[in-house]
C-alpha positions as YAML, in Angstrom:
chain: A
units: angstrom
residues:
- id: 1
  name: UNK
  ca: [110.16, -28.17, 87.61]
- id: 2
  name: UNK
  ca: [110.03, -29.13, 83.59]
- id: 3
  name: UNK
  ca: [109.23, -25.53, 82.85]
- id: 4
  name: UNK
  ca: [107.12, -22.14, 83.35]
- id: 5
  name: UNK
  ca: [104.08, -22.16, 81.41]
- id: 6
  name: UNK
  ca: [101.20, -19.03, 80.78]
- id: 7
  name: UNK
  ca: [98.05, -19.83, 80.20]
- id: 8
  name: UNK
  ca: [95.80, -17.18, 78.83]
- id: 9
  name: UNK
  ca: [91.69, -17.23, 78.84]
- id: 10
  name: UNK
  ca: [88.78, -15.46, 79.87]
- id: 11
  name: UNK
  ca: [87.00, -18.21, 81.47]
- id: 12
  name: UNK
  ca: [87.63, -19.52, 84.84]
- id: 13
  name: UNK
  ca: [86.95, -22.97, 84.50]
- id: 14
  name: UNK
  ca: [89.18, -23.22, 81.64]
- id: 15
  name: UNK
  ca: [92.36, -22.00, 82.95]
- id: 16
  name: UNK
  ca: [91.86, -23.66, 86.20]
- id: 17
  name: UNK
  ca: [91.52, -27.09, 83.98]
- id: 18
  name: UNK
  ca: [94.31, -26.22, 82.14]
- id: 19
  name: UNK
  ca: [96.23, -25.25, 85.26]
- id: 20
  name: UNK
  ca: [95.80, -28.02, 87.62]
- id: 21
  name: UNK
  ca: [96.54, -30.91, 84.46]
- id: 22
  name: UNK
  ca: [100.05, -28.77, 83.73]
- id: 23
  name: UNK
  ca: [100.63, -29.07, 87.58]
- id: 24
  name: UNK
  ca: [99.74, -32.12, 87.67]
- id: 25
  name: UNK
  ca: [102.89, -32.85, 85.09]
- id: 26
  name: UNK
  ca: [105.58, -30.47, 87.06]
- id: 27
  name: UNK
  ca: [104.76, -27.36, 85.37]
- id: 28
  name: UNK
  ca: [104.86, -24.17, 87.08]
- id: 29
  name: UNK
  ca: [101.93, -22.37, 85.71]
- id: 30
  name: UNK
  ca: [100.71, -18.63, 85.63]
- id: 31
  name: UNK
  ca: [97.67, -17.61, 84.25]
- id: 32
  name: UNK
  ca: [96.19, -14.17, 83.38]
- id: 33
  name: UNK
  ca: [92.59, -13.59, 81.87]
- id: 34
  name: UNK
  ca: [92.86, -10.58, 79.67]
- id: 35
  name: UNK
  ca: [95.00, -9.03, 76.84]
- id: 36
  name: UNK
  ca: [96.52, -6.55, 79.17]
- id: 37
  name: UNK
  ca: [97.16, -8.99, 81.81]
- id: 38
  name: UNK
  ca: [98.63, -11.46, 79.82]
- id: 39
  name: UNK
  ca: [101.24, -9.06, 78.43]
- id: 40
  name: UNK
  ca: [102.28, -7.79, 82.28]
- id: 41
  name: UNK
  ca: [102.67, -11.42, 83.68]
- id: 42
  name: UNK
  ca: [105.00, -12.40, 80.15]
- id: 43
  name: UNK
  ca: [107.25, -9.70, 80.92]
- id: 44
  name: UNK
  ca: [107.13, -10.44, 84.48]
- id: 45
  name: UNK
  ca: [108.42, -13.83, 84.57]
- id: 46
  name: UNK
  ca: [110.76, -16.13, 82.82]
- id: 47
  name: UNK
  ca: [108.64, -18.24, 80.49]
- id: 48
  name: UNK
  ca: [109.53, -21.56, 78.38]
- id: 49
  name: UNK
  ca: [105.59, -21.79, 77.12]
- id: 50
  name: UNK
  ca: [102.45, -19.17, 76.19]
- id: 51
  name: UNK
  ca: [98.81, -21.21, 76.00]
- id: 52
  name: UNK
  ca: [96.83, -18.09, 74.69]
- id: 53
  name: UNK
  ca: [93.02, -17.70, 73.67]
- id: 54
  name: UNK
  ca: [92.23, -15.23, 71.04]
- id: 55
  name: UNK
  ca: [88.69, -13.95, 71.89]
- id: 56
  name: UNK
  ca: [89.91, -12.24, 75.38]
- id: 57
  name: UNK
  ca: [89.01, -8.90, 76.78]
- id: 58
  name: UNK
  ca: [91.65, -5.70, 76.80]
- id: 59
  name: UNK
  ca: [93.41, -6.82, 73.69]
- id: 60
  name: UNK
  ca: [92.67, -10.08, 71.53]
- id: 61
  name: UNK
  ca: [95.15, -13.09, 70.89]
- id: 62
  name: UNK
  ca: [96.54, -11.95, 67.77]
- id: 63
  name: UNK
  ca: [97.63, -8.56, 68.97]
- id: 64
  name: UNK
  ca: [99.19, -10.34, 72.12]
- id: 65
  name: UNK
  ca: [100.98, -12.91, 70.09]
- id: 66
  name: UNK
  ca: [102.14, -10.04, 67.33]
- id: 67
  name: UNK
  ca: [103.42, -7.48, 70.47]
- id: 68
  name: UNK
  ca: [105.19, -11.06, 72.58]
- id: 69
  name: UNK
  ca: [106.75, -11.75, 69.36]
- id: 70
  name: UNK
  ca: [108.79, -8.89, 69.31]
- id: 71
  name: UNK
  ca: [110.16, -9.67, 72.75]
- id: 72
  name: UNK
  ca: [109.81, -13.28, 73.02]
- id: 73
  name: UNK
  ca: [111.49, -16.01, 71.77]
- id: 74
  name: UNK
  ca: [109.20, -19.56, 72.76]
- id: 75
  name: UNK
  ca: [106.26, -21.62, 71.59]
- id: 76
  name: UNK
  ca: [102.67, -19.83, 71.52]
- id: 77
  name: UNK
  ca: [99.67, -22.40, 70.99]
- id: 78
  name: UNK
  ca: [96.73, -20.92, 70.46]
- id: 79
  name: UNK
  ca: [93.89, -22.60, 72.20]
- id: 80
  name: UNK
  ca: [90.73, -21.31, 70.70]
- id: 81
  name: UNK
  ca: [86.63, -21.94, 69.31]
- id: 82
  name: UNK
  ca: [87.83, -20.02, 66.28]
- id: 83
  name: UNK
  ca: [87.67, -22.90, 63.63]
- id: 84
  name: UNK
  ca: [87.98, -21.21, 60.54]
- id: 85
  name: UNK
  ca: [91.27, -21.83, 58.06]
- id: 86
  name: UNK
  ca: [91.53, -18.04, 57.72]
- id: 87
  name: UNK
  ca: [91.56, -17.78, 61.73]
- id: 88
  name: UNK
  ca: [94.66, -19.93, 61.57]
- id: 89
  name: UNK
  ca: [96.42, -18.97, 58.83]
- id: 90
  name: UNK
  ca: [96.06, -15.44, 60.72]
- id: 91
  name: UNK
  ca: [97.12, -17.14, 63.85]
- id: 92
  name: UNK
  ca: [100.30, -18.43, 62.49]
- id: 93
  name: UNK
  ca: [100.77, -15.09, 60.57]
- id: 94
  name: UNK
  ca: [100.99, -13.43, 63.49]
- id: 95
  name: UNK
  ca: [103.77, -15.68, 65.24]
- id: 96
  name: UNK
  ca: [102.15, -18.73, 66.83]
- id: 97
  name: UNK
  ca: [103.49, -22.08, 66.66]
- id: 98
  name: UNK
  ca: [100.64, -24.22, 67.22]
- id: 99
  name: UNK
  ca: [96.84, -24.10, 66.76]
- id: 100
  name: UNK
  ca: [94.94, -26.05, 69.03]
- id: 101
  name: UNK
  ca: [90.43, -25.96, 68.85]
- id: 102
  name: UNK
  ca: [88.22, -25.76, 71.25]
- id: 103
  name: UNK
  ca: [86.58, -28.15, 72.43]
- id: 104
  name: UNK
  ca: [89.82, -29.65, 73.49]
- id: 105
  name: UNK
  ca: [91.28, -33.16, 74.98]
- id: 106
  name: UNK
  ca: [93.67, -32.29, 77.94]
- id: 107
  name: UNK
  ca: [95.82, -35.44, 76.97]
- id: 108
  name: UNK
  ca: [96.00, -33.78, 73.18]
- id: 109
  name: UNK
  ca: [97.26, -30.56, 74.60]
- id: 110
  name: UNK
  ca: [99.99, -32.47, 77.07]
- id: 111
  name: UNK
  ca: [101.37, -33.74, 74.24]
- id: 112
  name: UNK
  ca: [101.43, -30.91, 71.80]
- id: 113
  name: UNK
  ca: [103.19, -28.74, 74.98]
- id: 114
  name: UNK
  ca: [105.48, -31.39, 75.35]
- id: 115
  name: UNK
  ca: [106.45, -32.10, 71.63]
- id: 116
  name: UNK
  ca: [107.00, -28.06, 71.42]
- id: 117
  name: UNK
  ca: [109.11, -27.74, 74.78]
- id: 118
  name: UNK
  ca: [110.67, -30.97, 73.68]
- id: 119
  name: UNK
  ca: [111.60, -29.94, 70.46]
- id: 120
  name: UNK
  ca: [113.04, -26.74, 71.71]
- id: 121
  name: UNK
  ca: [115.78, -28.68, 73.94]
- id: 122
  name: UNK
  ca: [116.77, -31.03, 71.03]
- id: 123
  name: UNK
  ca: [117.14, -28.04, 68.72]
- id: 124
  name: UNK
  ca: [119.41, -26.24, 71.23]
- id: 125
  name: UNK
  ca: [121.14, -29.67, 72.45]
- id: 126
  name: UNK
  ca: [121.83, -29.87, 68.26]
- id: 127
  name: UNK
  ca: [122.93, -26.85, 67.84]
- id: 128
  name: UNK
  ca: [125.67, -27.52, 70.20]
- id: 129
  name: UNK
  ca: [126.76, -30.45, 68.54]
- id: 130
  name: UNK
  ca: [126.17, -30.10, 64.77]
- id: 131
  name: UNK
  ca: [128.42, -26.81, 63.86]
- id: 132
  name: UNK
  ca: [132.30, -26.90, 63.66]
- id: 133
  name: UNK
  ca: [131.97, -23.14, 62.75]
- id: 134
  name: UNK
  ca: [130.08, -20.58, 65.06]
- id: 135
  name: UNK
  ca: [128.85, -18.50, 62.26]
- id: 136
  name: UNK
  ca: [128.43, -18.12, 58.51]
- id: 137
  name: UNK
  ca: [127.95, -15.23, 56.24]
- id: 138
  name: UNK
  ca: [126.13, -14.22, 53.47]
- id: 139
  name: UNK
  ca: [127.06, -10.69, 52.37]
- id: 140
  name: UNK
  ca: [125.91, -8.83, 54.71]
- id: 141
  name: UNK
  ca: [123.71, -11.34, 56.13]
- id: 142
  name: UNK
  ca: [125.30, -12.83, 59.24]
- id: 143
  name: UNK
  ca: [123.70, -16.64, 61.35]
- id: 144
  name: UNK
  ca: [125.52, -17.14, 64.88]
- id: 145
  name: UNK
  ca: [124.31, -20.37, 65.55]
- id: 146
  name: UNK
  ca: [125.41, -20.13, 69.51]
- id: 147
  name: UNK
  ca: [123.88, -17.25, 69.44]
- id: 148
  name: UNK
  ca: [120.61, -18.12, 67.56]
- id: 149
  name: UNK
  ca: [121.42, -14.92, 65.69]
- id: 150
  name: UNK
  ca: [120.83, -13.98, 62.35]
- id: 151
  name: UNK
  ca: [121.86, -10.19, 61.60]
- id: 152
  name: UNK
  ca: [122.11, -8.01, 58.35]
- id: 153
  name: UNK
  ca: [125.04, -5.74, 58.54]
- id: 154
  name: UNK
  ca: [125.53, -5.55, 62.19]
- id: 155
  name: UNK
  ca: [121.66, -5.58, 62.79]
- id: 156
  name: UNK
  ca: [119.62, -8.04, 64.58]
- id: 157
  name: UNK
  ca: [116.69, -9.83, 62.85]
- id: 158
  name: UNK
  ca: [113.84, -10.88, 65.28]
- id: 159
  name: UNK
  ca: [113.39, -14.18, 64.47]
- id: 160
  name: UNK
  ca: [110.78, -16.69, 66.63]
- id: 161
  name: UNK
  ca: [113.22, -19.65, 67.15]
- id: 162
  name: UNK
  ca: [111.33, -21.78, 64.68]
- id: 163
  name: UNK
  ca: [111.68, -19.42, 62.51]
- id: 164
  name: UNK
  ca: [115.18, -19.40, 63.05]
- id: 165
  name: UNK
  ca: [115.58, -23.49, 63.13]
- id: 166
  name: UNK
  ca: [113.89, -23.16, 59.51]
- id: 167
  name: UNK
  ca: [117.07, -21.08, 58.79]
- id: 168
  name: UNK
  ca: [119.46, -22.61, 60.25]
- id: 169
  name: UNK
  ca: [118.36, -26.00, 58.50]
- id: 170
  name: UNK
  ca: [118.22, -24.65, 55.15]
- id: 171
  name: UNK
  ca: [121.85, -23.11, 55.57]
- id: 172
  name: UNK
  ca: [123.31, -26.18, 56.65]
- id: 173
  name: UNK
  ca: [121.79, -28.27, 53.66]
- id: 174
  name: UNK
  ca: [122.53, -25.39, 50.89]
- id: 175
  name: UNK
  ca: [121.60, -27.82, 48.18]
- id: 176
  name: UNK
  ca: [118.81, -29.31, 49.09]
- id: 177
  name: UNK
  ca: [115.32, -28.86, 48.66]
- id: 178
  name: UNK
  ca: [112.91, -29.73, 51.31]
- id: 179
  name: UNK
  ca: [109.07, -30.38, 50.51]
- id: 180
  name: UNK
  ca: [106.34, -28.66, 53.08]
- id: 181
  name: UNK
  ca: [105.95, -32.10, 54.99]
- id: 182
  name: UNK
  ca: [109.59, -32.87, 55.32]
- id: 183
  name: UNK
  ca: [110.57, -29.22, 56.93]
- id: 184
  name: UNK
  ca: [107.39, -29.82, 59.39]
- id: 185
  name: UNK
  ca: [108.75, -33.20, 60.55]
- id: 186
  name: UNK
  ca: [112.10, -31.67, 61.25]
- id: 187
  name: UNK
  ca: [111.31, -28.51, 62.84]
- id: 188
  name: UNK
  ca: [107.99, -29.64, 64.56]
- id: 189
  name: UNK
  ca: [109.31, -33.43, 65.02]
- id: 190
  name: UNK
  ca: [106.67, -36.26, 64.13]
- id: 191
  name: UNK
  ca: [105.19, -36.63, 67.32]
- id: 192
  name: UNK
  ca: [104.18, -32.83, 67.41]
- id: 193
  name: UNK
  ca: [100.44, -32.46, 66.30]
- id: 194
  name: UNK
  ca: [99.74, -29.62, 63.66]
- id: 195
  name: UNK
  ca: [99.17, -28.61, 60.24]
- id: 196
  name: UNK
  ca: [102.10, -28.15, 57.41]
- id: 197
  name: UNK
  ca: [100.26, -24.81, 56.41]
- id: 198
  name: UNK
  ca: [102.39, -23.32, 59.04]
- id: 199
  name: UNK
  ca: [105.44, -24.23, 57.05]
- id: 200
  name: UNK
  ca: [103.94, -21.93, 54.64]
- id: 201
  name: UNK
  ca: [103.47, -18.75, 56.83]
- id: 202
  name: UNK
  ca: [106.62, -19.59, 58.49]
- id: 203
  name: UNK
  ca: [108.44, -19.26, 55.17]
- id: 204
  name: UNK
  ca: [106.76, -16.12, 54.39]
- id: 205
  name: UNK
  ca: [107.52, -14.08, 57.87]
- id: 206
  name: UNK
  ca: [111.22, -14.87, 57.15]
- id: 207
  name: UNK
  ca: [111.15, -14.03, 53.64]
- id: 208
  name: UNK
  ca: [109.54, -10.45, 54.78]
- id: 209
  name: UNK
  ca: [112.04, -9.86, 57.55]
- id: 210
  name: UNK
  ca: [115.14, -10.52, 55.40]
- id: 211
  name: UNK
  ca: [113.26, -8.02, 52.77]
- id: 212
  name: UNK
  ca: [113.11, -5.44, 55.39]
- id: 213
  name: UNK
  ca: [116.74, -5.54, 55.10]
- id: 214
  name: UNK
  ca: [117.49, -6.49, 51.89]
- id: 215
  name: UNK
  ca: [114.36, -6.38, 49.34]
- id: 216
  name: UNK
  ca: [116.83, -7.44, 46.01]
- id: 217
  name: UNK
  ca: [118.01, -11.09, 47.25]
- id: 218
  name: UNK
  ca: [115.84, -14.11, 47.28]
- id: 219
  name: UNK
  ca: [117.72, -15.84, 50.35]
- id: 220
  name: UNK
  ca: [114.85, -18.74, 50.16]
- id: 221
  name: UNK
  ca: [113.51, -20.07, 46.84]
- id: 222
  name: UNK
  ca: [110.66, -22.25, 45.95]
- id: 223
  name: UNK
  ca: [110.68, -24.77, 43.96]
- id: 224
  name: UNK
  ca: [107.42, -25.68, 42.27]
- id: 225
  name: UNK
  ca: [105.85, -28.63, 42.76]
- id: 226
  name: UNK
  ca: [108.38, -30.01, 45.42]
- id: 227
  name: UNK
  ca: [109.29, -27.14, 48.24]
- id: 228
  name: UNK
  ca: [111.77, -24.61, 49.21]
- id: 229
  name: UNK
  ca: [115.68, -24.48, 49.03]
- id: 230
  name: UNK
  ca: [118.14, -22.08, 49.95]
- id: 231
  name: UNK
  ca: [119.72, -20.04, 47.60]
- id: 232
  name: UNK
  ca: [122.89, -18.15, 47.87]
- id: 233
  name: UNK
  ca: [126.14, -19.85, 48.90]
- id: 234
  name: UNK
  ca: [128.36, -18.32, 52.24]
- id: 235
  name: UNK
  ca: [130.79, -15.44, 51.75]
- id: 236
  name: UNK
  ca: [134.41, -16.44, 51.45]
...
């Protein structure tokens, strides 16, 4: 099987569509059709994928994707008729990784499941190649890249794992500042389909969860006019 997929909606027809295409591709799929649901059969199963609609009954999308993210570490898409920017933005706010609108193409929404499972197995696969040292520090702040940890003084951050890619790329190029488009085509890849306003929101969850920590050091700068950079260098 090339992975466990849940695909969340309120109408039938829909997540029987969505269901038999996935299957068709060698997905093992599990569906649920309300909030509630979808929260029991996530923390039932081992899943590598969440396809989630935000207008469901017993609990919307974004409270679903906000309570998964705190015990989930995979690609949400949200697959939805809500069109709006501020929808989105919201949508990524609240830890998705994709936005896909309703009406849909099936073939659209292969590829953007594949480019996000895809992407997750290179950035592992890299991972395992690209570090000579397991860890680095900052202070207090602490990135186990075997792990896919990042802690502050002993404590674990709950970072989504783009969120933690976005990290681990900026560490690893300390000096260099990468524009909006360029950290979308290397965490995302250029055959995923999307919008570079999620760099944005990404940026700004892990800014607020290193502040939790530690509200007096800028760990990410920006860079007007060109992007964002890294800013402090490891602990000796």
């Amino acid at each position: 099987m090339r992975g466990a997929i849940l695909v969340v909606d309120d109408e039938d027809d829909i997540v029987k569509f969505i269901q038999e295409a996935l299957e068709d591709e060698g997905y093992t799929v599990h569906v649920a059709f309300d909030g509630a649901q979808a929260l029991q059969v996530a923390r039932e199963h081992t899943l590598d994928l969440i396809i989630l609609d935000i207008m469901l009954p017993r609990r919307n999308g974004f409270t679903v994707c906000r309570e998964l993210r705190e015990e989930l570490d995979i690609p949400i898409l949200f697959l939805s008729s809500k069109q709006s920017d501020a929808d989105k933005i919201q949508g990524f706010s609240v830890g998705a990784d994709d936005y896909v609108m309703k009406p849909f193409s099936m073939r659209e929404l292969l590829a953007r499941v594949e480019a996000h499972l895809r992407r997750e197995r290179r950035g592992q696969r890299r991972a395992d190649k690209e570090h000579n040292e397991t860890h680095l520090s900052y202070g207090q702040l602490s990135i186990d890249f075997r792990a896919h940890e990042v802690r502050y003084a002993g404590e674990l951050l709950a970072l989504t794992p783009k969120e933690f890619e976005i990290v681990e790329m900026f560490v690893l190029h300390p000096r260099q500042v990468f524009s909006r488009e360029s950290i979308y085509d290397r965490i995302w890849g250029m055959d995923s389909l999307g919008d570079t306003k999620t760099v944005t929101e990404h940026i700004k969850r892990i800014r607020r969860k290193f502040a939790q920590y530690d509200p007096r050091t800028e760990y990410i700068g920006t860079v007007w006019g060109v992007g964002y950079k890294w800013e402090i260098g490891p602990s000796v």
